[in-house]
N, CA, C and O atoms as a GROMACS GRO file, in nm:
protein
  292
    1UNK      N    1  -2.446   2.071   1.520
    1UNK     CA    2  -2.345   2.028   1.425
    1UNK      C    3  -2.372   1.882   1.391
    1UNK      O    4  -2.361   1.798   1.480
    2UNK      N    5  -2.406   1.848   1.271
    2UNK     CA    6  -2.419   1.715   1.210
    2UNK      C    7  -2.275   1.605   1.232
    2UNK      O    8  -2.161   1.642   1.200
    3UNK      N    9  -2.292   1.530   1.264
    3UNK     CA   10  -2.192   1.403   1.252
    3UNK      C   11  -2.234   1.303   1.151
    3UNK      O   12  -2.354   1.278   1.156
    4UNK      N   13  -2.172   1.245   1.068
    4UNK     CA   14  -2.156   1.111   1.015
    4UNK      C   15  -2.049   1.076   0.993
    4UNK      O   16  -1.947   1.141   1.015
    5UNK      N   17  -2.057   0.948   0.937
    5UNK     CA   18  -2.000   0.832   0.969
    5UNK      C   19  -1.926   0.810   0.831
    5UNK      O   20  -1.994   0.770   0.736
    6UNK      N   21  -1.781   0.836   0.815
    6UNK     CA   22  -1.721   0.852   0.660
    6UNK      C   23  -1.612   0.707   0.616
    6UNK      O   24  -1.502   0.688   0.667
    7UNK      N   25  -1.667   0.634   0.530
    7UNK     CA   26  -1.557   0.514   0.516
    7UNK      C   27  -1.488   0.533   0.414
    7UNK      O   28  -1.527   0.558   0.300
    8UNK      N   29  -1.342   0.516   0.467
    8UNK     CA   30  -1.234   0.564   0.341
    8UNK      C   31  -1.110   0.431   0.345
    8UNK      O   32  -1.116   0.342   0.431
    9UNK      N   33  -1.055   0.434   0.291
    9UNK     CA   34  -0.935   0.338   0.279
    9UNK      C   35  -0.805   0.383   0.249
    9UNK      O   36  -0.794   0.480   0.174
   10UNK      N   37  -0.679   0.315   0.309
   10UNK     CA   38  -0.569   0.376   0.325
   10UNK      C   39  -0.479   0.253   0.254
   10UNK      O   40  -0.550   0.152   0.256
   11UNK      N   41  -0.401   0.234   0.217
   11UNK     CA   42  -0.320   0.100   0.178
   11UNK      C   43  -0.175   0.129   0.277
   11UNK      O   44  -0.095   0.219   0.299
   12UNK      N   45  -0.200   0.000   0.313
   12UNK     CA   46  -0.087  -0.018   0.432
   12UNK      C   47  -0.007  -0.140   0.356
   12UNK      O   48  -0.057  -0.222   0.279
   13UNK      N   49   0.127  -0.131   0.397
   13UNK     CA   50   0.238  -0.282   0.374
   13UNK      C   51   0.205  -0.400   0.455
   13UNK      O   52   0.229  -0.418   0.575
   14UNK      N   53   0.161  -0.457   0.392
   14UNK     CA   54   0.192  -0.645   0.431
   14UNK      C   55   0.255  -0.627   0.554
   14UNK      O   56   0.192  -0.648   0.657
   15UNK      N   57   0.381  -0.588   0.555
   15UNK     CA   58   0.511  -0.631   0.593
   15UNK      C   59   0.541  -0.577   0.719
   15UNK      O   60   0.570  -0.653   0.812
   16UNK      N   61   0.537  -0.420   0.736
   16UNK     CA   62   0.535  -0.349   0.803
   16UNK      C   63   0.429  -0.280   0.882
   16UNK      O   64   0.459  -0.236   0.992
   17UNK      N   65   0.291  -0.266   0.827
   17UNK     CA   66   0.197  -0.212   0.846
   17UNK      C   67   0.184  -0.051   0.801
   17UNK      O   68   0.080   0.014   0.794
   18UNK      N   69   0.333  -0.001   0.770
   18UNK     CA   70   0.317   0.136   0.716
   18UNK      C   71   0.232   0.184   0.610
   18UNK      O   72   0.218   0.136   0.497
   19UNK      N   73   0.167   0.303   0.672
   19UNK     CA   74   0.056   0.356   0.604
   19UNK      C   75   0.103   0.418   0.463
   19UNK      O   76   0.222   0.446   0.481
   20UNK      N   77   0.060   0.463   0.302
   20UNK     CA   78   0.088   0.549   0.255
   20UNK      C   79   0.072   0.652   0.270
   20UNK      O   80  -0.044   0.689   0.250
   21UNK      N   81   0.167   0.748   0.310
   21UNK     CA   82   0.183   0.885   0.329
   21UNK      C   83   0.213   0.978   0.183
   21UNK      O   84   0.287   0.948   0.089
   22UNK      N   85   0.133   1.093   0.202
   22UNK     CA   86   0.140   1.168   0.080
   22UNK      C   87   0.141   1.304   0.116
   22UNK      O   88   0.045   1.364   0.165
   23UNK      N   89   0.260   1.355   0.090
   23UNK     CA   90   0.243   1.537   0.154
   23UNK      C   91   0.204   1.553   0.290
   23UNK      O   92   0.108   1.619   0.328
   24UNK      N   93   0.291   1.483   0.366
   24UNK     CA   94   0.284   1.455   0.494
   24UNK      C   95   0.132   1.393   0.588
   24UNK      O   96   0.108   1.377   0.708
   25UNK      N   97   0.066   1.375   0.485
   25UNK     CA   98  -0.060   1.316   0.581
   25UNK      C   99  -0.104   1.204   0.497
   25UNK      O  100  -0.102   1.204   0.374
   26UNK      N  101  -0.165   1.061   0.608
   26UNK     CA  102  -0.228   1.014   0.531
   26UNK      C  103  -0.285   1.010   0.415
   26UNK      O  104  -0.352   1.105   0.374
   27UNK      N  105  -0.266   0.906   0.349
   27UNK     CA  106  -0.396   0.934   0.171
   27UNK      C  107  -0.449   0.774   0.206
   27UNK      O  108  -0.402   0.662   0.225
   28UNK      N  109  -0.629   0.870   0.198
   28UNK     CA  110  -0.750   0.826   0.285
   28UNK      C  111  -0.826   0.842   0.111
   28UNK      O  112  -0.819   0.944   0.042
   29UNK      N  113  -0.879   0.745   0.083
   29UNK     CA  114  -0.958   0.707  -0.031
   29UNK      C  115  -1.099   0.674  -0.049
   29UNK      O  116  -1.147   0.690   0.063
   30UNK      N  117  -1.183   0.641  -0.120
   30UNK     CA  118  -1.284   0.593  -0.160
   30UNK      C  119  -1.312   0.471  -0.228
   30UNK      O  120  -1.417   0.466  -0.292
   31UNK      N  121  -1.274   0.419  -0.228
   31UNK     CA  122  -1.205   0.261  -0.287
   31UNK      C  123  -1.089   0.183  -0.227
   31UNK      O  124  -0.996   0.247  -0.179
   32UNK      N  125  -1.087   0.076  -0.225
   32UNK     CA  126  -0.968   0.016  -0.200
   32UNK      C  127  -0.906  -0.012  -0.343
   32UNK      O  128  -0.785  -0.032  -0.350
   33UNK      N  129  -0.966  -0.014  -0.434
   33UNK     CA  130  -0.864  -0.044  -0.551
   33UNK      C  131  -0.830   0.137  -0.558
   33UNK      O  132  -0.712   0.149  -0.525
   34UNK      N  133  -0.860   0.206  -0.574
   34UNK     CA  134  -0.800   0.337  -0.587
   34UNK      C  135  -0.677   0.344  -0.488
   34UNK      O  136  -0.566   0.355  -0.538
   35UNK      N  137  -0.693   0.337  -0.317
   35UNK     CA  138  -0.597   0.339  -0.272
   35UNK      C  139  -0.475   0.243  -0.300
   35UNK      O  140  -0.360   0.280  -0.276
   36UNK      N  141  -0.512   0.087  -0.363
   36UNK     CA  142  -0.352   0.004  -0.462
   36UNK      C  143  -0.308   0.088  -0.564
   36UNK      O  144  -0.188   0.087  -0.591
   37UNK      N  145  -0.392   0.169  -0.633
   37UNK     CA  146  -0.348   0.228  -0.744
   37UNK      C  147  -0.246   0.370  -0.701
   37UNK      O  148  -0.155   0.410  -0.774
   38UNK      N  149  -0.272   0.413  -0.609
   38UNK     CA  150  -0.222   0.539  -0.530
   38UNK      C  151  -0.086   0.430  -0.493
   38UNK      O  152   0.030   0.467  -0.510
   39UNK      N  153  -0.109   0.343  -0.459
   39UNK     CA  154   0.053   0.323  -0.347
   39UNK      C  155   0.127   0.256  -0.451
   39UNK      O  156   0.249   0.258  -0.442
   40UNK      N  157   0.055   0.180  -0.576
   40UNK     CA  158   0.154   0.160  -0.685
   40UNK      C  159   0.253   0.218  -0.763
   40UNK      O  160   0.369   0.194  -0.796
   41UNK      N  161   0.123   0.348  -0.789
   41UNK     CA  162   0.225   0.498  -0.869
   41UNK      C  163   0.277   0.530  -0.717
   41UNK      O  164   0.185   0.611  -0.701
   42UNK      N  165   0.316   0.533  -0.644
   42UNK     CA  166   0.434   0.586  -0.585
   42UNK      C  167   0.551   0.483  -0.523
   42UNK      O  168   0.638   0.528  -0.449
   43UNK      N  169   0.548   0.363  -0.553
   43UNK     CA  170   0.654   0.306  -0.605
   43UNK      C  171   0.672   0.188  -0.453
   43UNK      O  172   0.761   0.139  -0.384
   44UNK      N  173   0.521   0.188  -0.465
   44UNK     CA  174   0.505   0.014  -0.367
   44UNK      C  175   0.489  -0.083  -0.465
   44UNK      O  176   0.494  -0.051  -0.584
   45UNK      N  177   0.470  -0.199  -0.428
   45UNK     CA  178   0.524  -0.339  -0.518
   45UNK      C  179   0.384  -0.416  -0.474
   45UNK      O  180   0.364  -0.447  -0.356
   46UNK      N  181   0.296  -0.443  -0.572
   46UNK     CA  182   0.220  -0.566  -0.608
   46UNK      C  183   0.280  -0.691  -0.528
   46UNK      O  184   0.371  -0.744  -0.592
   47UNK      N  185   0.253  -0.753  -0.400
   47UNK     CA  186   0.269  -0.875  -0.409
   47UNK      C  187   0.205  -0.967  -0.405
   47UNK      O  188   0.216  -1.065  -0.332
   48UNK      N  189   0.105  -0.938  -0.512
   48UNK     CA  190   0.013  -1.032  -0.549
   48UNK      C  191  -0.118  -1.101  -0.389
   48UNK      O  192  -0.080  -1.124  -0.274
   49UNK      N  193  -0.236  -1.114  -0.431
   49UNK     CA  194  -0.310  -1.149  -0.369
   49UNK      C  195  -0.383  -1.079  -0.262
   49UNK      O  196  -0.434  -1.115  -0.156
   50UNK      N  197  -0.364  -0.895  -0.363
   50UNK     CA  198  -0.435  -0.788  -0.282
   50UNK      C  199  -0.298  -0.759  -0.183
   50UNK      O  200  -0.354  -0.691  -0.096
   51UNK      N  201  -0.198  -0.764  -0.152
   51UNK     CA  202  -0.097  -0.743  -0.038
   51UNK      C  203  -0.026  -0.697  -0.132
   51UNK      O  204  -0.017  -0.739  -0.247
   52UNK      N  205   0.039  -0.589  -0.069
   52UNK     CA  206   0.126  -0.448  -0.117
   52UNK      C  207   0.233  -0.464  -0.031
   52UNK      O  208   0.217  -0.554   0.052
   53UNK      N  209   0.328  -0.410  -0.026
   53UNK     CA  210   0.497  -0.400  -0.010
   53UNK      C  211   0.524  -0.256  -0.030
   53UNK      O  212   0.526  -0.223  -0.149
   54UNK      N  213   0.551  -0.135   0.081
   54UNK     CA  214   0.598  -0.031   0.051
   54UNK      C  215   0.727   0.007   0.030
   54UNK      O  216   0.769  -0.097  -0.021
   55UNK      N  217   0.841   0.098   0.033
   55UNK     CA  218   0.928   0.109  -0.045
   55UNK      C  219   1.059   0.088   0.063
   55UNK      O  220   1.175   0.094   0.022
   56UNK      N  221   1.036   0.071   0.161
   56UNK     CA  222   1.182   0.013   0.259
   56UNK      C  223   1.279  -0.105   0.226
   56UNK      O  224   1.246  -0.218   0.192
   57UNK      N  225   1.391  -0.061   0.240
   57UNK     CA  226   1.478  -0.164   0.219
   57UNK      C  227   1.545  -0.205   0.332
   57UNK      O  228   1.629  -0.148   0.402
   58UNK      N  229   1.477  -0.354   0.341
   58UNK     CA  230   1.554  -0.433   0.448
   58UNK      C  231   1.548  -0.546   0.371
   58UNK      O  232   1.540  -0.532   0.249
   59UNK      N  233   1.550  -0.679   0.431
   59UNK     CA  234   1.558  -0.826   0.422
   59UNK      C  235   1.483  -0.885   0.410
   59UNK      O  236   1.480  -0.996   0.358
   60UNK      N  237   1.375  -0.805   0.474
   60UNK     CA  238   1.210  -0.902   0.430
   60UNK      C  239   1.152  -0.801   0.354
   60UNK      O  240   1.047  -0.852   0.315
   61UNK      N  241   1.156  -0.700   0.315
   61UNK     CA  242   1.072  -0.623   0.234
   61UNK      C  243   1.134  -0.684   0.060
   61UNK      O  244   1.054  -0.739  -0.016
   62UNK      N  245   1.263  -0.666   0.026
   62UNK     CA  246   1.375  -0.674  -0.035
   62UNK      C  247   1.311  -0.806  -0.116
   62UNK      O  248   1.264  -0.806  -0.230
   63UNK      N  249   1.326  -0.930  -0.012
   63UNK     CA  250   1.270  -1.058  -0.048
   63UNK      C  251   1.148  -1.091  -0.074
   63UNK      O  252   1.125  -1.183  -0.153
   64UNK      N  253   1.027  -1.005   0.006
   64UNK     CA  254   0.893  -1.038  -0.056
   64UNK      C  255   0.879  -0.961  -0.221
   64UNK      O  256   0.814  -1.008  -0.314
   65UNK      N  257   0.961  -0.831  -0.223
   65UNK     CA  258   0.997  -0.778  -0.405
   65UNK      C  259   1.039  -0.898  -0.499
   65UNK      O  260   0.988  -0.939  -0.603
   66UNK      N  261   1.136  -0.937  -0.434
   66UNK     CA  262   1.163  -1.037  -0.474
   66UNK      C  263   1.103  -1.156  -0.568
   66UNK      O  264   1.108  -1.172  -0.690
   67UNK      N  265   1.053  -1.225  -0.477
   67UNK     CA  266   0.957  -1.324  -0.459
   67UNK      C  267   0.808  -1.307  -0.578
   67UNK      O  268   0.745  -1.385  -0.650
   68UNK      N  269   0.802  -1.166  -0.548
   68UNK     CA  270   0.698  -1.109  -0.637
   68UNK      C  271   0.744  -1.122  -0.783
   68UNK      O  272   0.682  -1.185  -0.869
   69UNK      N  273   0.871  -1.050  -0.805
   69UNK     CA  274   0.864  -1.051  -0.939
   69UNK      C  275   0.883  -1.197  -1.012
   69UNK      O  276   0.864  -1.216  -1.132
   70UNK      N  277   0.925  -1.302  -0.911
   70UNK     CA  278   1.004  -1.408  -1.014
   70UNK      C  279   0.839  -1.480  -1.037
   70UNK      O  280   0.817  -1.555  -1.132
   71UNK      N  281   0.723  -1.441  -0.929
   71UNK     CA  282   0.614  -1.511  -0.915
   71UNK      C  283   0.551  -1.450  -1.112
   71UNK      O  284   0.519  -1.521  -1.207
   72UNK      N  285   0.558  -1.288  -1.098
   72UNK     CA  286   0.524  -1.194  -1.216
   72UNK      C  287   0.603  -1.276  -1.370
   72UNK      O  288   0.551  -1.280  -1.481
   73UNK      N  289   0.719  -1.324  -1.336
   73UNK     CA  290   0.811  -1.362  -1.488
   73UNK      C  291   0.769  -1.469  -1.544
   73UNK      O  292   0.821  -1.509  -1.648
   0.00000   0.00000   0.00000
């Protein structure tokens, strides 16, 4: 049985470290800009400088959204 060696990318939160989950399992990519584009359309937040923000609401997630958009206006 052959083995190799497979490099994929996952986009995780800044904040939290939570992975994007999709239909209950990881979503494991071929790009890292594909995987921002995956966690964007499902409704994580750009906070600029390659660092993503997934969709929890607390006090520091809330505020780095925040922070983002007034940086975006």
């Amino acid at each position: 049985m052959p083995i190799r060696q497979i490099v994929c990318h996952a986009a995780e939160c800044d904040l939290c470290k939570q992975r994007l989950i999709v239909d209950d399992g990881e979503l494991r990519l071929d790009t890292p800009e594909q995987a921002a584009d995956w966690a964007l359309g499902n409704e994580w937040t750009d906070l600029g400088g390659g660092r993503l923000a997934c969709t929890a609401s607390d006090a520091a997630h809330d505020d780095a959204r925040d922070a983002a958009a007034l940086t975006a206006a």
